[in-house]
Backbone of each chain as ProteinMPNN parsed JSONL, in Angstrom:
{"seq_chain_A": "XXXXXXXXXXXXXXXXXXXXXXXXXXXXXXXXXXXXXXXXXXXXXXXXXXXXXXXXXXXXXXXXXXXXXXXXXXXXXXXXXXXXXXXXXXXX", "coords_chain_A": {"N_chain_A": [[158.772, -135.367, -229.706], [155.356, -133.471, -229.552], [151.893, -133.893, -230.337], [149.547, -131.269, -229.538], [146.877, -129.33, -228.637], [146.597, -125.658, -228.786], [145.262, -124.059, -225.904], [145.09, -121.579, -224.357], [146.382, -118.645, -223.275], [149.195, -117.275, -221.81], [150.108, -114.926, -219.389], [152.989, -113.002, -218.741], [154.159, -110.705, -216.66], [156.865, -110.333, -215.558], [159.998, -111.96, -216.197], [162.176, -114.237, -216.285], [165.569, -113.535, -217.703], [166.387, -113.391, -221.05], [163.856, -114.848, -221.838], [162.322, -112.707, -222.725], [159.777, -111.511, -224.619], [158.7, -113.509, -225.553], [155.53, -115.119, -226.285], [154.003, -117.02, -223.88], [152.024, -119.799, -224.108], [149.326, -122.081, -222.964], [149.093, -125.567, -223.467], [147.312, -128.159, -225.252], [148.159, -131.696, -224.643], [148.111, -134.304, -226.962], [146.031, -136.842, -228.857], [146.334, -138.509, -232.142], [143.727, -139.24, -232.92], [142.532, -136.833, -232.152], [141.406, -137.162, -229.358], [142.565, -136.428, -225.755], [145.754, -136.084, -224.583], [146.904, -135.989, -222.03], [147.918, -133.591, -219.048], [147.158, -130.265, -219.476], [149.667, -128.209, -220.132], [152.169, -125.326, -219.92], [153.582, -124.197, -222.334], [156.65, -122.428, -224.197], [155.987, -120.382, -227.089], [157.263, -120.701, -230.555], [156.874, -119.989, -232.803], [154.577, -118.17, -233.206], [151.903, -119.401, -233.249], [148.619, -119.345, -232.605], [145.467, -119.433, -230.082], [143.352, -122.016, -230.306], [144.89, -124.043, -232.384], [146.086, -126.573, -233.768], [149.449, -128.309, -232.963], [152.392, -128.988, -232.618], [154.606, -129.844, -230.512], [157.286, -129.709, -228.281], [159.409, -131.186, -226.189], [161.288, -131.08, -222.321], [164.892, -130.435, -222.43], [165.351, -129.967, -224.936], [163.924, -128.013, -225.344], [164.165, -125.72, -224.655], [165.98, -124.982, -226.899], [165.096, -124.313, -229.216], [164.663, -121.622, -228.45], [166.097, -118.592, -229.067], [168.173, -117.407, -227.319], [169.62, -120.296, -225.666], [170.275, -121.262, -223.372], [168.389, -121.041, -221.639], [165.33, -121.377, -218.749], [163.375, -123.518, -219.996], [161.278, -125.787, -220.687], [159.362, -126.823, -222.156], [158.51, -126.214, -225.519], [156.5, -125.024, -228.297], [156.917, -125.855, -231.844], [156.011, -125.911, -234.046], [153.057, -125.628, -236.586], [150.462, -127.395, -237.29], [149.44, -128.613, -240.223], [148.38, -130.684, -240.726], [147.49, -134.866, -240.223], [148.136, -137.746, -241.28], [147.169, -140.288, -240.756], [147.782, -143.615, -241.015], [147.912, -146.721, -243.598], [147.409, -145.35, -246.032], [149.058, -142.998, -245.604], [151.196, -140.936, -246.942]], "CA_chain_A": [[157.796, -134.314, -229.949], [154.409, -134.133, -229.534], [151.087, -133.115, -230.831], [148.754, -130.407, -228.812], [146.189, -128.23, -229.224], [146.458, -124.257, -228.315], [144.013, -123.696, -225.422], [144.704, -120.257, -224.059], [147.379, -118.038, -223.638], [149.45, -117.118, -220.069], [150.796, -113.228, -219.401], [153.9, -113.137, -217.583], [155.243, -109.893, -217.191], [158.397, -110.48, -215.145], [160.011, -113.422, -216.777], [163.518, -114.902, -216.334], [166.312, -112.708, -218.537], [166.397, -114.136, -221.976], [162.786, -114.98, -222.181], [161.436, -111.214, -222.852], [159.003, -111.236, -225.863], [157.829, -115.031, -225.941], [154.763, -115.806, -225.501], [153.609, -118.647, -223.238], [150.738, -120.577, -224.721], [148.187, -123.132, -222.731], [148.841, -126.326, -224.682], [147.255, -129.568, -223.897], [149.099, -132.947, -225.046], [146.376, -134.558, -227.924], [146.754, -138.225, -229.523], [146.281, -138.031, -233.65], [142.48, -139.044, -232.785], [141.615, -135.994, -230.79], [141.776, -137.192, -227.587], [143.597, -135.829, -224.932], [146.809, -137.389, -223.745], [147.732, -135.409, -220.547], [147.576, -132.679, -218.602], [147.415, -128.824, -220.473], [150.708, -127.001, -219.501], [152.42, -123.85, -220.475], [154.4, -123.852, -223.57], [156.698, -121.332, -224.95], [155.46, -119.88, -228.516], [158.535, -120.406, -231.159], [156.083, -120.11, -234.458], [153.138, -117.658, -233.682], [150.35, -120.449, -232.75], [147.256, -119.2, -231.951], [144.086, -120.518, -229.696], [142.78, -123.514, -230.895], [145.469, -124.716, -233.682], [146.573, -127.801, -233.407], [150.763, -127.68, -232.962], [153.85, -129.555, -232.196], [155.643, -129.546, -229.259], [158.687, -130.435, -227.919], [159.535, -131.553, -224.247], [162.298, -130.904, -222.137], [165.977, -129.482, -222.773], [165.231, -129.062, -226.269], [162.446, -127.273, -225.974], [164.897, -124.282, -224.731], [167.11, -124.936, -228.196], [163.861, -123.421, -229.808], [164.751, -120.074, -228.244], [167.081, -117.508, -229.742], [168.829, -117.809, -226.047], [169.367, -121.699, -226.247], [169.95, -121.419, -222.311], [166.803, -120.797, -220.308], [164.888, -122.088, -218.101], [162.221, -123.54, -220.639], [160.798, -127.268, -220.541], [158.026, -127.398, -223.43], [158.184, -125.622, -226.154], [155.872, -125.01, -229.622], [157.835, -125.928, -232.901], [155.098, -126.243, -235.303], [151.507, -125.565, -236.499], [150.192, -128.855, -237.927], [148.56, -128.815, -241.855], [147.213, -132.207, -241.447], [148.126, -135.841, -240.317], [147.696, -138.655, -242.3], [147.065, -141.303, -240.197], [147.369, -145.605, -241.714], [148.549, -146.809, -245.042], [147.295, -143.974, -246.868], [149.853, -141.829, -245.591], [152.84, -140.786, -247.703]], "C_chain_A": [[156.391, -134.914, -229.846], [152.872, -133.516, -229.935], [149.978, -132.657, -229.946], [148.217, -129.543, -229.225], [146.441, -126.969, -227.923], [145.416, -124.207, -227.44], [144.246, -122.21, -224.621], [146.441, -119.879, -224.245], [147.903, -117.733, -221.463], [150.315, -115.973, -220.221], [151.487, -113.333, -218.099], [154.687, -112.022, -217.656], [156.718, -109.944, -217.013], [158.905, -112.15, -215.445], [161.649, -113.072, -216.663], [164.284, -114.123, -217.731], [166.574, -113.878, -219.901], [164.437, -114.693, -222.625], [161.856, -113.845, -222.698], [160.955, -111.458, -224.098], [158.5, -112.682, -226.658], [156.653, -114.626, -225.098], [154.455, -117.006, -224.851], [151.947, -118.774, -223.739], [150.552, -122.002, -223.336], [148.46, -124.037, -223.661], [148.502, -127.575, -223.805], [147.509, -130.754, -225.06], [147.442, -133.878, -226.139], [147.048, -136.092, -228.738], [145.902, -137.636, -230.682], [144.405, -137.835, -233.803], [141.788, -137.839, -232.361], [141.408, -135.818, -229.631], [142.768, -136.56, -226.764], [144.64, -136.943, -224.568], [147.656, -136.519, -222.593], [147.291, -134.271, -220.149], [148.497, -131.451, -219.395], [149.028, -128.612, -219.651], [151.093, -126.0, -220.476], [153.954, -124.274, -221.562], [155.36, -122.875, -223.708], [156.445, -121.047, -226.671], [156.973, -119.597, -229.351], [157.757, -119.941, -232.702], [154.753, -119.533, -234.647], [151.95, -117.968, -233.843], [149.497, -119.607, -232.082], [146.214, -120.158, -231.399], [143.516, -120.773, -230.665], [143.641, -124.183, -232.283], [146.341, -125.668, -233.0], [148.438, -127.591, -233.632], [151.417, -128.689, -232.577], [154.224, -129.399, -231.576], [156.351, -130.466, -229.203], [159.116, -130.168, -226.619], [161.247, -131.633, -223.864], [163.523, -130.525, -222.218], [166.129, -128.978, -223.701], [165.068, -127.976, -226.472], [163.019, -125.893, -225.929], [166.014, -124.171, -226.166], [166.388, -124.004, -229.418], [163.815, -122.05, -229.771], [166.041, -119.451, -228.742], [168.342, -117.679, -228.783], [168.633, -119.237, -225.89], [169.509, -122.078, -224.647], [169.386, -120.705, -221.266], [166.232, -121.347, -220.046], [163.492, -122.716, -219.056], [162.187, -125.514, -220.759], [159.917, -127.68, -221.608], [157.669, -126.095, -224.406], [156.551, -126.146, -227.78], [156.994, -124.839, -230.863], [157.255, -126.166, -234.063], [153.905, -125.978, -235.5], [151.151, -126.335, -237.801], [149.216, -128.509, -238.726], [146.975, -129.948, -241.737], [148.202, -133.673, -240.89], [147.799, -136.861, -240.703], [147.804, -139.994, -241.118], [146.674, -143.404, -240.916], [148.226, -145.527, -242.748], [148.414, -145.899, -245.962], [148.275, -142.903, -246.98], [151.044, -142.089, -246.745], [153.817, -141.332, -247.415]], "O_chain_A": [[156.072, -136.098, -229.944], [152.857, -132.306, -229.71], [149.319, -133.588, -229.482], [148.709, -128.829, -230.099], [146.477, -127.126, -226.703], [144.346, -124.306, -228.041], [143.161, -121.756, -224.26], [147.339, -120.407, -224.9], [147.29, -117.903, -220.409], [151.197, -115.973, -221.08], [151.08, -113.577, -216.964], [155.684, -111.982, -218.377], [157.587, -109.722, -217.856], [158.38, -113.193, -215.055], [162.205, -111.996, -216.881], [163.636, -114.106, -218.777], [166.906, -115.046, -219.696], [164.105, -114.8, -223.805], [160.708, -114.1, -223.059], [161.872, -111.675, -224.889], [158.105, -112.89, -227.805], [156.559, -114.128, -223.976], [154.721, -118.058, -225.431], [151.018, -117.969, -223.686], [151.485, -122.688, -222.919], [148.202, -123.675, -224.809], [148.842, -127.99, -222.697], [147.075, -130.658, -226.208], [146.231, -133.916, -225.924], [148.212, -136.307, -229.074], [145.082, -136.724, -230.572], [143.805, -136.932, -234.386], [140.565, -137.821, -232.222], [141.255, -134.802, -228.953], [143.828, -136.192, -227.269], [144.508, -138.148, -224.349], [148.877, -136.503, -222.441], [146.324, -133.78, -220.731], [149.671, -131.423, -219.767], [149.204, -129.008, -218.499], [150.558, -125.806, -221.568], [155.104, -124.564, -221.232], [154.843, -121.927, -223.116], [156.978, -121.889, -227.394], [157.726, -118.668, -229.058], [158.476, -119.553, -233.623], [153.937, -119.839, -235.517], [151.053, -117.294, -234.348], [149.761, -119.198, -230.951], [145.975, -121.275, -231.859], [143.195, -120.109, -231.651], [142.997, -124.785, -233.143], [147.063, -125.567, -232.008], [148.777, -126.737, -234.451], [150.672, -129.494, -232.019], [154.587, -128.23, -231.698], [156.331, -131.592, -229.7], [159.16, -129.066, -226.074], [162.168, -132.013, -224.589], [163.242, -129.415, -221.764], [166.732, -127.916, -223.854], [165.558, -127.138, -227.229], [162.696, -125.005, -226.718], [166.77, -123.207, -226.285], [166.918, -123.261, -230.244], [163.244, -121.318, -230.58], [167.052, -120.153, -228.7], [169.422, -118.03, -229.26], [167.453, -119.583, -225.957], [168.957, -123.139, -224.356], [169.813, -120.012, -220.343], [166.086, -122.289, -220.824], [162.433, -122.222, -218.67], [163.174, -126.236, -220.899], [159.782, -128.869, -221.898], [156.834, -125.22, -224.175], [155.958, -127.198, -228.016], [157.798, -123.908, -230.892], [157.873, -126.589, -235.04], [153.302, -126.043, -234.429], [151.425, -126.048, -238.966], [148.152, -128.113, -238.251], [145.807, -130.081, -242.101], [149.42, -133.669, -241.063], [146.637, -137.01, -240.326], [148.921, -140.455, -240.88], [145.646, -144.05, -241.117], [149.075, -144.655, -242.934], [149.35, -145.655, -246.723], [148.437, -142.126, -247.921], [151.554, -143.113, -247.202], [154.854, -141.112, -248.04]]}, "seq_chain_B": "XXXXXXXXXXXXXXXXXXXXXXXXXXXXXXXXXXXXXXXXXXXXXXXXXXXXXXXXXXXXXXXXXXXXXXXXXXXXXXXXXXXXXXXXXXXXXXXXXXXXXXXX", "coords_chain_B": {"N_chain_B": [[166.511, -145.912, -226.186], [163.678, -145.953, -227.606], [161.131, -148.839, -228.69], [158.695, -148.681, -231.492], [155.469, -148.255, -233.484], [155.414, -146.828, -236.668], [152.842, -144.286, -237.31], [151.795, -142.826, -238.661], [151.856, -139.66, -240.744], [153.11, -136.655, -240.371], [152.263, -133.182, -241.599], [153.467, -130.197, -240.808], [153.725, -126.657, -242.062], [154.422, -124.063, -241.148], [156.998, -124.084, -239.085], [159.467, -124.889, -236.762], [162.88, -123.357, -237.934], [164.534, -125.49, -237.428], [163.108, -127.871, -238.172], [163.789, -127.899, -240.897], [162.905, -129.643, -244.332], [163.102, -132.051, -243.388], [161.691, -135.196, -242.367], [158.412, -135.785, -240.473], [157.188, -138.285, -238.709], [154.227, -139.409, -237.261], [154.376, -142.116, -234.589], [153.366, -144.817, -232.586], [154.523, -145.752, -229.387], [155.35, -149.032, -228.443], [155.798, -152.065, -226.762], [158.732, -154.54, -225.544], [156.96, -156.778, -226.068], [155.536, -156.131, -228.21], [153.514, -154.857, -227.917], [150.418, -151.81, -228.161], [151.685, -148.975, -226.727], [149.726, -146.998, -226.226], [151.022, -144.424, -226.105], [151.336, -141.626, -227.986], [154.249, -139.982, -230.444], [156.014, -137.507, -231.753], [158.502, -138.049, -234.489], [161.887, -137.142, -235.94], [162.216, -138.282, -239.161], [165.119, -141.111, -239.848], [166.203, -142.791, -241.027], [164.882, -143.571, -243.223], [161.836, -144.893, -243.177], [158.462, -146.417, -242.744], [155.16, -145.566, -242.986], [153.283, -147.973, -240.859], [156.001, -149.23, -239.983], [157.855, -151.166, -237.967], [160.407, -149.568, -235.392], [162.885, -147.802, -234.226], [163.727, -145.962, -231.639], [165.763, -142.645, -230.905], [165.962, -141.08, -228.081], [167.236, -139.181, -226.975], [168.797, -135.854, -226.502], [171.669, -135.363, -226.547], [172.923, -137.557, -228.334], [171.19, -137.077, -230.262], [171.974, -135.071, -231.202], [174.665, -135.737, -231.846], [174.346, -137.318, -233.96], [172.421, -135.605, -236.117], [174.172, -133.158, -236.168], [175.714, -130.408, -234.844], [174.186, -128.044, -234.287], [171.137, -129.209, -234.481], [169.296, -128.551, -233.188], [165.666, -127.79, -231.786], [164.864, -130.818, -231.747], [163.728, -133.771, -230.623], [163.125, -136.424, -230.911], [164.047, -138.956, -232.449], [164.201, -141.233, -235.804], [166.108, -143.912, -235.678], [166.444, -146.46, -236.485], [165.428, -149.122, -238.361], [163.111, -151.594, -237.303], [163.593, -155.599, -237.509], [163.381, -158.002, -236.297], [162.716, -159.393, -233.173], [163.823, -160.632, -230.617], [162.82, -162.18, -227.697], [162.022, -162.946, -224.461], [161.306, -162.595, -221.246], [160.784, -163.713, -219.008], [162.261, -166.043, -219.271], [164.953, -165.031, -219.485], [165.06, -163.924, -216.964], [164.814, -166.033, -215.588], [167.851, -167.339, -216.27], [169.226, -165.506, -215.593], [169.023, -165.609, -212.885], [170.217, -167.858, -212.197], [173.001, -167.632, -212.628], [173.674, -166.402, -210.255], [171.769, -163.854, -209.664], [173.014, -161.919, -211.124], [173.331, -158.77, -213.093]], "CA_chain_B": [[166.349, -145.995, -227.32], [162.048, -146.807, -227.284], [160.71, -149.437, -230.211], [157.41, -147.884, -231.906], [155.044, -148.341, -234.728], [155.31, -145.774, -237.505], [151.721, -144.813, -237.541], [150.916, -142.246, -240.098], [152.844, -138.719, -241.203], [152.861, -135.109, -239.82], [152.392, -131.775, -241.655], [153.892, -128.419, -240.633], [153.908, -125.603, -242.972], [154.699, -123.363, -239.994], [158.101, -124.615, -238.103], [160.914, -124.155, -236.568], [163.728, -123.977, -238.871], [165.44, -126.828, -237.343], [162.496, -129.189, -239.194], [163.437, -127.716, -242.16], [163.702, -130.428, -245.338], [162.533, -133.234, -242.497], [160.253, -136.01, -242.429], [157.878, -136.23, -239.485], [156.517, -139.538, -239.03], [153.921, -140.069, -235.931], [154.856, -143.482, -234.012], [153.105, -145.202, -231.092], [155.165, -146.55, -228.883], [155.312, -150.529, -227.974], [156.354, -152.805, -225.312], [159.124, -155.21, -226.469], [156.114, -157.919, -226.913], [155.148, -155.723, -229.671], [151.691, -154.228, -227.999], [151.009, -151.033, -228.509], [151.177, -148.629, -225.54], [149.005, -145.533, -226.493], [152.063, -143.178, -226.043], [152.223, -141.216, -229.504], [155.35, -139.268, -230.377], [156.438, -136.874, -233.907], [159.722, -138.45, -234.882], [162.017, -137.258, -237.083], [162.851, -139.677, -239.935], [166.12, -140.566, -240.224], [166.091, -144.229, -241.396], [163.497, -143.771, -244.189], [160.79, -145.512, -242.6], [157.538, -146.185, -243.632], [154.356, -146.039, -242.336], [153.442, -150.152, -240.241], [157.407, -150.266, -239.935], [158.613, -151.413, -236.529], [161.385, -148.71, -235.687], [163.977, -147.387, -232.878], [163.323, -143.901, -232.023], [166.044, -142.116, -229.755], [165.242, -139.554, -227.549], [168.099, -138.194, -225.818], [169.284, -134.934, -227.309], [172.832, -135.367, -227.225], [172.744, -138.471, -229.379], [170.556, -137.092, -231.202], [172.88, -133.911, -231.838], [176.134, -136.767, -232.553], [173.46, -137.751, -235.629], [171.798, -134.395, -236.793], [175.449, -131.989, -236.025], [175.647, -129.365, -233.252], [172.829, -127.295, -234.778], [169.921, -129.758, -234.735], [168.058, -127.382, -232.571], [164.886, -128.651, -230.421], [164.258, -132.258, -231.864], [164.085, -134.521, -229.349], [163.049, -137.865, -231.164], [164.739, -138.842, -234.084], [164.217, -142.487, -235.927], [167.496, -144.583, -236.152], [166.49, -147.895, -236.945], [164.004, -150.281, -238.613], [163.285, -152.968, -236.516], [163.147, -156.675, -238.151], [163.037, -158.696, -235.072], [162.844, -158.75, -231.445], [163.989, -162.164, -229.591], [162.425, -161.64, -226.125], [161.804, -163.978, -223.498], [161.453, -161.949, -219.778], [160.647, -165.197, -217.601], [164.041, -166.969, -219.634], [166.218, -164.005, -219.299], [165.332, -164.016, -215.438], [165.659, -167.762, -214.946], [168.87, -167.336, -216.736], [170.115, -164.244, -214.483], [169.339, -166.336, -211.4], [171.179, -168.967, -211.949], [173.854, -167.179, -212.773], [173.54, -165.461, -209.458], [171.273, -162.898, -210.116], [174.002, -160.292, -211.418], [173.327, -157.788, -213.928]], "C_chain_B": [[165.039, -146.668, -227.058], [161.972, -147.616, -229.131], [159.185, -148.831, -230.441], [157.282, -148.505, -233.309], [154.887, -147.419, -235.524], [153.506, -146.002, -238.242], [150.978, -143.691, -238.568], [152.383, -140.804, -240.362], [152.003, -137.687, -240.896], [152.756, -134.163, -240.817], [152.645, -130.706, -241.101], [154.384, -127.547, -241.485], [155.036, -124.553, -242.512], [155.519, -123.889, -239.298], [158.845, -124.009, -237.706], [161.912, -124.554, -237.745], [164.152, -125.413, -238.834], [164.531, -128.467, -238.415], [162.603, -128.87, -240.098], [164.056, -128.75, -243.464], [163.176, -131.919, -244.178], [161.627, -134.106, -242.35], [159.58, -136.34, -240.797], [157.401, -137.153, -239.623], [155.937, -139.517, -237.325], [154.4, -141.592, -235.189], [154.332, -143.11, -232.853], [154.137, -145.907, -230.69], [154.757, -147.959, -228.174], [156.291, -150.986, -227.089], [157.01, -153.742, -226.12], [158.083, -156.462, -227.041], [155.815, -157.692, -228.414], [153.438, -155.01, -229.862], [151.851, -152.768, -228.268], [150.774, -150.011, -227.12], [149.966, -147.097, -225.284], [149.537, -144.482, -226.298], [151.831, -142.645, -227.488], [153.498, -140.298, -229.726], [155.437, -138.508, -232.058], [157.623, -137.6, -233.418], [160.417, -138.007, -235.801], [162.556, -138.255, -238.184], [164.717, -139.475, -240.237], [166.776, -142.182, -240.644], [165.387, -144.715, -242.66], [162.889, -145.277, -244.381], [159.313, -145.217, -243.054], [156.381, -146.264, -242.634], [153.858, -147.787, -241.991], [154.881, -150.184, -240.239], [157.298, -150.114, -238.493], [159.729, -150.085, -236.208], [161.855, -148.211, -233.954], [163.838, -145.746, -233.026], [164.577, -143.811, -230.628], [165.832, -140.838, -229.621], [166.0, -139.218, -226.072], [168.718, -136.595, -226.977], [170.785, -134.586, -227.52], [173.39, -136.323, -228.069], [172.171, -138.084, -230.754], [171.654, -135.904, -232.226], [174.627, -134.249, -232.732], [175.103, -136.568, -234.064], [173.569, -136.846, -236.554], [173.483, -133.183, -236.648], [175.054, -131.615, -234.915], [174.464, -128.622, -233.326], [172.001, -127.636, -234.907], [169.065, -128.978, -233.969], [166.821, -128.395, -231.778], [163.983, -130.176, -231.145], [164.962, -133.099, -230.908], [163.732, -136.386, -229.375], [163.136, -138.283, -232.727], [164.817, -140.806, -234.185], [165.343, -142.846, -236.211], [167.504, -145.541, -236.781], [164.949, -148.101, -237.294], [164.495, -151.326, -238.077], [163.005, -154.521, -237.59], [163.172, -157.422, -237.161], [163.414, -158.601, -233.999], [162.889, -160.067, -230.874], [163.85, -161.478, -228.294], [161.596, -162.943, -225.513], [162.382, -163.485, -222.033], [161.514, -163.048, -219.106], [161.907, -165.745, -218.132], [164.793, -166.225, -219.332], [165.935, -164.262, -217.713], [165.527, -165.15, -215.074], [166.65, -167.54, -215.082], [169.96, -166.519, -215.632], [170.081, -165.131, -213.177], [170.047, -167.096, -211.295], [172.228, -168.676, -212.527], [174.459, -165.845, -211.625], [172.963, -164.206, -209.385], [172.025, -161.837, -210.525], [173.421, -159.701, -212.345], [174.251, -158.91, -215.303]], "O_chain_B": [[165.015, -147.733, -226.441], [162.438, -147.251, -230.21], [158.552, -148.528, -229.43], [158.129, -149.0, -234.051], [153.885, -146.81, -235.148], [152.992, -146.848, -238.974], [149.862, -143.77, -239.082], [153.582, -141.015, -240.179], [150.78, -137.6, -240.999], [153.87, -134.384, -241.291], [151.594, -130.118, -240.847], [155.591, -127.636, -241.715], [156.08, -124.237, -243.083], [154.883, -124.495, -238.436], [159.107, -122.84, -237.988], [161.897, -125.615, -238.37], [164.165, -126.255, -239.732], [164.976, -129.464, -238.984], [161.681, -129.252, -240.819], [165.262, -128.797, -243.706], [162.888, -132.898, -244.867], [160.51, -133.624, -242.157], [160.2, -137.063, -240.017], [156.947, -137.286, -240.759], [156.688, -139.574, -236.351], [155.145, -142.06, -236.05], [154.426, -142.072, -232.197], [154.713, -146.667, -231.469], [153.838, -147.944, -227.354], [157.343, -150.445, -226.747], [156.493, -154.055, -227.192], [158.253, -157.022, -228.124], [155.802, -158.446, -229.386], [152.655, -154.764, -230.78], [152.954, -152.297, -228.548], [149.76, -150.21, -226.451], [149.638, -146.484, -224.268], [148.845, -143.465, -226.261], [152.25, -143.453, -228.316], [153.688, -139.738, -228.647], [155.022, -138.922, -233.141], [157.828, -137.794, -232.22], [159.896, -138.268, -236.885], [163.437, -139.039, -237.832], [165.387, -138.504, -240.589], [167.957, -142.444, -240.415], [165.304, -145.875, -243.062], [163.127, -146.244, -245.104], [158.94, -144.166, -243.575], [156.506, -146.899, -241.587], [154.072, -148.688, -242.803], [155.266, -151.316, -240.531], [156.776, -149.166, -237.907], [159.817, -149.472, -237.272], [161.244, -148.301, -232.889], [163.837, -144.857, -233.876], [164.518, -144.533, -229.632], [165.626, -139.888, -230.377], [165.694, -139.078, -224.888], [168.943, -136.689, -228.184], [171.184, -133.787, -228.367], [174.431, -135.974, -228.625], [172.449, -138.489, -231.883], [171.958, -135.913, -233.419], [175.338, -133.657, -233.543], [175.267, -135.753, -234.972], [174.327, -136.878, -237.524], [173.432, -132.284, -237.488], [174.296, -132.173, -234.123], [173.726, -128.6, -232.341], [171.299, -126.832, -235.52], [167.913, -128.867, -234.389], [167.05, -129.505, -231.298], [162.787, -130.443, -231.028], [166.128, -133.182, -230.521], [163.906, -137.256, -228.522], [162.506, -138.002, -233.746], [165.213, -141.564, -233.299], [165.872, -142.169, -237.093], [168.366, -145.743, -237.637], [163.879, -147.646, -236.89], [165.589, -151.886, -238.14], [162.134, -154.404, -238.452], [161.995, -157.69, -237.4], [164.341, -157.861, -233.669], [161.799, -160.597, -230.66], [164.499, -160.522, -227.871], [160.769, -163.675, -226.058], [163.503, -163.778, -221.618], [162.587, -163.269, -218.544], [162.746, -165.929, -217.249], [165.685, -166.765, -218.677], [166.82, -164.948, -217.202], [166.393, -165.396, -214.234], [167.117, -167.355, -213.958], [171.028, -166.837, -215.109], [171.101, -165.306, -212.511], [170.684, -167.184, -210.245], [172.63, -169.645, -213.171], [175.195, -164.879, -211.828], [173.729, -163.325, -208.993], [171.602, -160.721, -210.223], [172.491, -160.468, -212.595], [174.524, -158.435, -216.405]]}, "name": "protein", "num_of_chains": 2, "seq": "XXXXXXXXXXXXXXXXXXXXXXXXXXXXXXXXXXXXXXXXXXXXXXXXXXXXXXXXXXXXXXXXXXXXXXXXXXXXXXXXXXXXXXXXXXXXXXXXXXXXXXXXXXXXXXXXXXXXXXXXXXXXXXXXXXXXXXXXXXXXXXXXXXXXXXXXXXXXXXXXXXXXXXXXXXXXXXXXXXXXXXXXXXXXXXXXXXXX"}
């Protein structure tokens, strides 16, 4: 998994059977600093993330285990919307 | 199976069930020298690991689903191990392979 921020949203009306009523989210790949770590792609929405909240994802065959339908064509999902990360010895 | 440094801890309020009761732990991933490579990854804990531990993360999902049951749902990097040492020597291991005919 990996941590990304929400940057837009993508409207697909005709979508592959099983996918009807996800949204696809814009997410782009983010190291704990802020920085970017890759190029944005399209998500599917398992947890109601909105633009600009920082989120969780999860890559590859999983990412379709996330959906209600566990086989569809889906590569990168959203599985989280991130509180806070504690970054060093401080953490918990 | 990648080696990584457990480098701080995640929050999600908001999940999928499947993290539910779970410890996220961020981890960079390292090269067996022990650098670090600027990959980061969530992990889930499953070794209770600490933040600075060394640690084995796998990240295949049917391994991971032997671990977690049939129902682990979309985690895709789950910690197995704490690492305590790493004997590595690339230039010896390849002398070694050559003169042993380079085989596998």
């Amino acid at each position: 998994m990996y941590l990304g921020r929400v940057i837009g949203t993508v409207v697909a009306t005709i979508k592959y059977t099983g996918l009807e009523g996800y949204r696809l989210l814009v997410v782009e790949p983010l190291r704990a600093d802020g920085s970017s770590a890759g190029e944005p792609h399209v998500a599917i929405d398992a947890t109601q993330a909105g633009v600009g909240e920082r989120v969780m994802c999860v890559a590859s065959r999983e990412a379709a285990l996330a959906c209600d339908v566990t086989f569809v064509p889906v590569d990168a999902a959203v599985v989280g919307i991130v509180d806070d990360v504690q970054v060093g010895e401080g953490a918990p | 199976m990648r080696l990584a440094r457990v480098t701080g801890t995640v929050v999600c309020t908001i999940r999928h069930p499947a993290y539910e009761g779970r410890r996220l732990l961020l981890c960079e991933l390292l090269t067996p020298e022990g650098d670090p490579t600027g990959v980061e990854e969530i992990a889930v804990d499953h070794a209770q690991a600490g933040v600075g531990d060394r640690v084995l993360i796998l990240q295949e999902g049917n391994g991971i689903r032997q671990v977690l049951g049939k129902d682990a749902g979309p985690i895709r990097d789950l910690i197995v191990g704490v690492v305590d040492l790493i004997s590595y020597d690339r230039e010896g291991a390849a002398g070694a392979a050559g003169a042993a005919g380079g085989g596998r």
